[in-house]
C-alpha positions as CSV (number, residue, x, y, z in Angstrom):
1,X,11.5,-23.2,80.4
2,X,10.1,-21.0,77.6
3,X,10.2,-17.0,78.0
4,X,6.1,-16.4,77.4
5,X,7.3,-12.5,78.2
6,X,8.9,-11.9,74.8
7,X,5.8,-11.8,72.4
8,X,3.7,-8.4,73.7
9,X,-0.4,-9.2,73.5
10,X,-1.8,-5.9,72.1
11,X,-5.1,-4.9,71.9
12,X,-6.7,-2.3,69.5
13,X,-10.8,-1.1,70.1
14,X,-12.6,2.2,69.2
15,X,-15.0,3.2,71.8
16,X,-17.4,6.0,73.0
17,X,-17.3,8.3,76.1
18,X,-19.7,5.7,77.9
19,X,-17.3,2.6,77.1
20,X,-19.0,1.5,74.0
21,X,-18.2,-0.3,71.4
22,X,-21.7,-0.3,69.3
23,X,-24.4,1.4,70.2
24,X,-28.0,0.1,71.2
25,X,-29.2,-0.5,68.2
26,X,-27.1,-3.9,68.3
27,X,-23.4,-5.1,67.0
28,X,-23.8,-3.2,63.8
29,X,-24.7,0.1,65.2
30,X,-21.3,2.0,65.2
31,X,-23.1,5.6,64.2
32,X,-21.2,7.3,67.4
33,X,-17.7,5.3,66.0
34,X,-17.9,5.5,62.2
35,X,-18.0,9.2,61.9
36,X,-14.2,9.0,63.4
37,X,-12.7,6.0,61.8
38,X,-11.3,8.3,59.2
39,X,-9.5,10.8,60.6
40,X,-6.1,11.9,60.7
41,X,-5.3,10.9,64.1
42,X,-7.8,7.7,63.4
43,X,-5.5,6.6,60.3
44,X,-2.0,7.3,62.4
45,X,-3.3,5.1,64.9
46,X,-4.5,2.3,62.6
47,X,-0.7,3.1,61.4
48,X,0.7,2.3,64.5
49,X,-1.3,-1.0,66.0
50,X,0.3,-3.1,63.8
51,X,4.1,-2.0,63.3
52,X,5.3,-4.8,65.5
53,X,2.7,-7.4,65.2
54,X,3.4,-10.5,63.3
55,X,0.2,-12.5,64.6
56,X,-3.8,-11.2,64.1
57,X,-5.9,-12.7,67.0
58,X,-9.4,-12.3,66.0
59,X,-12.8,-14.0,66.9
60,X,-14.9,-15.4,64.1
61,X,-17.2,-12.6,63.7
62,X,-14.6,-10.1,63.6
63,X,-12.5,-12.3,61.2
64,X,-15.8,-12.8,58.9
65,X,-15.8,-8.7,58.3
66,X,-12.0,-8.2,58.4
67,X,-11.4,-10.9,55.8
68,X,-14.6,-9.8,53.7
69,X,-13.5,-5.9,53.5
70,X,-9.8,-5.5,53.6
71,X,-8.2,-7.7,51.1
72,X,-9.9,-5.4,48.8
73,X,-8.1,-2.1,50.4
74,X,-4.6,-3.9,50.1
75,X,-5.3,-3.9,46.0
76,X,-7.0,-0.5,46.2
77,X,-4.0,2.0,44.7
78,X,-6.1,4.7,45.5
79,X,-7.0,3.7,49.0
80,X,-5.1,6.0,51.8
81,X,-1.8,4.6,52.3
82,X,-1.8,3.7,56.2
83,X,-5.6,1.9,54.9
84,X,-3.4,-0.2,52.7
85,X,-0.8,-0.9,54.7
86,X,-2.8,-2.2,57.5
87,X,-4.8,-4.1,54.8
88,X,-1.2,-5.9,53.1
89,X,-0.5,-6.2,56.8
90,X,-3.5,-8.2,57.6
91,X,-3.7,-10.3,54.7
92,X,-0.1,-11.4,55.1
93,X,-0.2,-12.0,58.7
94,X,-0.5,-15.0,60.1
95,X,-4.0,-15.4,61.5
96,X,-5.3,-16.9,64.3
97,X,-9.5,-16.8,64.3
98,X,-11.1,-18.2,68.0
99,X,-14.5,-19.8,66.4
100,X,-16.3,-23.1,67.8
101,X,-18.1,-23.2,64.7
102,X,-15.6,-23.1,62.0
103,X,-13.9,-26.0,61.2
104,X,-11.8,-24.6,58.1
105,X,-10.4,-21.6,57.6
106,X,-11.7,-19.8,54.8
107,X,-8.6,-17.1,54.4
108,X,-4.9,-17.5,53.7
109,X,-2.2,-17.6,56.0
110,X,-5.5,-18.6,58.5
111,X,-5.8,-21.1,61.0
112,X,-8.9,-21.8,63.3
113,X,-8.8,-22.7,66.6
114,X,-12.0,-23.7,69.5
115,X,-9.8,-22.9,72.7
116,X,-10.3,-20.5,75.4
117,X,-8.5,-16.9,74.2
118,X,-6.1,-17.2,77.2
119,X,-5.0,-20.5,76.5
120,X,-4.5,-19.5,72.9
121,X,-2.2,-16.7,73.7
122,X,-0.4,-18.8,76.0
123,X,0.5,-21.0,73.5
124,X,1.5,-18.0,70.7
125,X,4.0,-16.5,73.2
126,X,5.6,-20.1,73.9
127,X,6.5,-19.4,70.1
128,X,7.3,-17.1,67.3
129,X,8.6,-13.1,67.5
130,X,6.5,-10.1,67.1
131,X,3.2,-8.8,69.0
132,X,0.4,-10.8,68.9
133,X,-2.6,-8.1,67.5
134,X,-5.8,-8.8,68.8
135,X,-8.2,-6.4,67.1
136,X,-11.2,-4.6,67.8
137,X,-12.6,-8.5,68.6
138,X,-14.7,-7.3,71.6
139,X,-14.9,-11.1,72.9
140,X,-11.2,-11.3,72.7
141,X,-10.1,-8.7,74.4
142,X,-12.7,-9.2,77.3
143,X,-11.3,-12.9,78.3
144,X,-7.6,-11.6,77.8
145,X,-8.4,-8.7,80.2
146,X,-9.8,-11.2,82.5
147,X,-6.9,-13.1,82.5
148,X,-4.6,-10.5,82.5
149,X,-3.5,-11.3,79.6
150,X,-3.0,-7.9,77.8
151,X,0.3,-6.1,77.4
152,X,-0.8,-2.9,75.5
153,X,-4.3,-1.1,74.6
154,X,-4.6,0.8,72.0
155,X,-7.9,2.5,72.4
156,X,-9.6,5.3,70.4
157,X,-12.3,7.6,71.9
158,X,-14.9,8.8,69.9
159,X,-16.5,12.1,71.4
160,X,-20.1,10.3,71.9
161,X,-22.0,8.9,74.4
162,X,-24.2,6.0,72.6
163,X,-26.4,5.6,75.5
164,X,-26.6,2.0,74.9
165,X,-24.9,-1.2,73.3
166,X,-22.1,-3.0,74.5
167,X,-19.2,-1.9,76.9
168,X,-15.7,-3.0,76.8
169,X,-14.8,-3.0,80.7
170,X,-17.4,-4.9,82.4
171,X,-18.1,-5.3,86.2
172,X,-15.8,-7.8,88.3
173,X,-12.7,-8.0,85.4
174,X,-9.4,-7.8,87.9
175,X,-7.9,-4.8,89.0
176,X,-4.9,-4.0,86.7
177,X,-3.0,-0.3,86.4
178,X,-2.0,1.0,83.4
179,X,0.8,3.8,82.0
180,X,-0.4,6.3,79.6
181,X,2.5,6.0,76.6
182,X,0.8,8.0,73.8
183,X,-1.9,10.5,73.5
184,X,-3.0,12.2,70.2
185,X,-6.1,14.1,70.0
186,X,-8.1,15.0,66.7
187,X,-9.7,17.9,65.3
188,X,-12.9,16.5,65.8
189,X,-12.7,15.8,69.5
190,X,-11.6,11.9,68.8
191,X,-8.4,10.9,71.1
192,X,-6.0,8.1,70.6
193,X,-4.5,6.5,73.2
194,X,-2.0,3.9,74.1
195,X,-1.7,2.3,77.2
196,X,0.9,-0.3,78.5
197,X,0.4,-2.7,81.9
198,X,2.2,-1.6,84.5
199,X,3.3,-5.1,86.1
């Protein structure tokens, strides 16, 4: 039998004090995330999601704005450092997008796949080394947590409440506990966290 317990499924989302992850002005309103996204502590985290991953899980809408914005950053000389090196991270990684409307991939190293998340991830840790990254893909994460799937969040709090938009821990997802392994807080109020599944 294959050991599906040696690739880690990480997860990586920003969110406000409410649980947000946009606010209610629709996907594209991050006004209570953006102002956070560039901190210090922001940038150490971005740093540190992606250290041990060797796999990007994304959804297609997150892939669409990953792959249009980063691959520029990776060539950027003047881009911050721990920008870039997420960025060469990402664009050498191999990537696995969760679309039922793609039928190509449009990126390197890329391949598409129209399978439930949970089967998906499944079938990474039956193969291959390194985490498996899935992040800030909202949709993702949300089936992963419902099937218990996630070994590690790593989630940044922005000191907002948006009042409105989309949470990240809905109603009825299984109970599950959770150790505190990192906490850094920022100048600005913002506080990263890590959290690994106590199983």
């Amino acid at each position: 039998m294959t050991n599906s317990t040696a690739r880690r499924v990480t997860a990586n989302m920003n969110l406000t004090l409410d649980g947000r992850y946009n606010g209610p002005g629709g996907p594209g309103d991050l006004s209570a995330i953006i102002p956070y996204a560039t901190t210090e502590v922001a940038r150490r985290h971005l740093d540190r999601i992606w250290q041990s991953a060797t796999t990007a899980l994304l959804g297609r809408l997150n892939a669409e704005g990953f792959m249009g914005f980063w691959p520029s950053v990776a060539g950027d000389e003047n881009a911050d450092p721990r920008d870039r090196g997420y960025a060469k991270w990402l664009v050498g990684a191999e990537k696995v997008v969760l679309s039922t409307t793609l039928t190509e991939a449009p990126w390197e190293r890329t391949r598409v796949v129209n399978a439930p998340a949970a089967d998906v991830v499944t079938d990474l840790k039956a193969s291959g080394e390194g985490d498996i990254l899935v992040n800030s893909s909202a949709s993702v994460i949300k089936a992963l947590l419902a099937a218990d799937q996630l070994d590690r969040l790593y989630l940044m709090i922005s000191p907002e409440i948006a009042g409105g938009g989309r949470r990240l821990f809905e109603d009825d997802l299984p109970a599950s506990k959770w150790t505190l392994t990192l906490q850094e807080t920022g100048e600005l109020g913002e506080i990263a966290m890590v959290y690994d599944r106590a199983r």
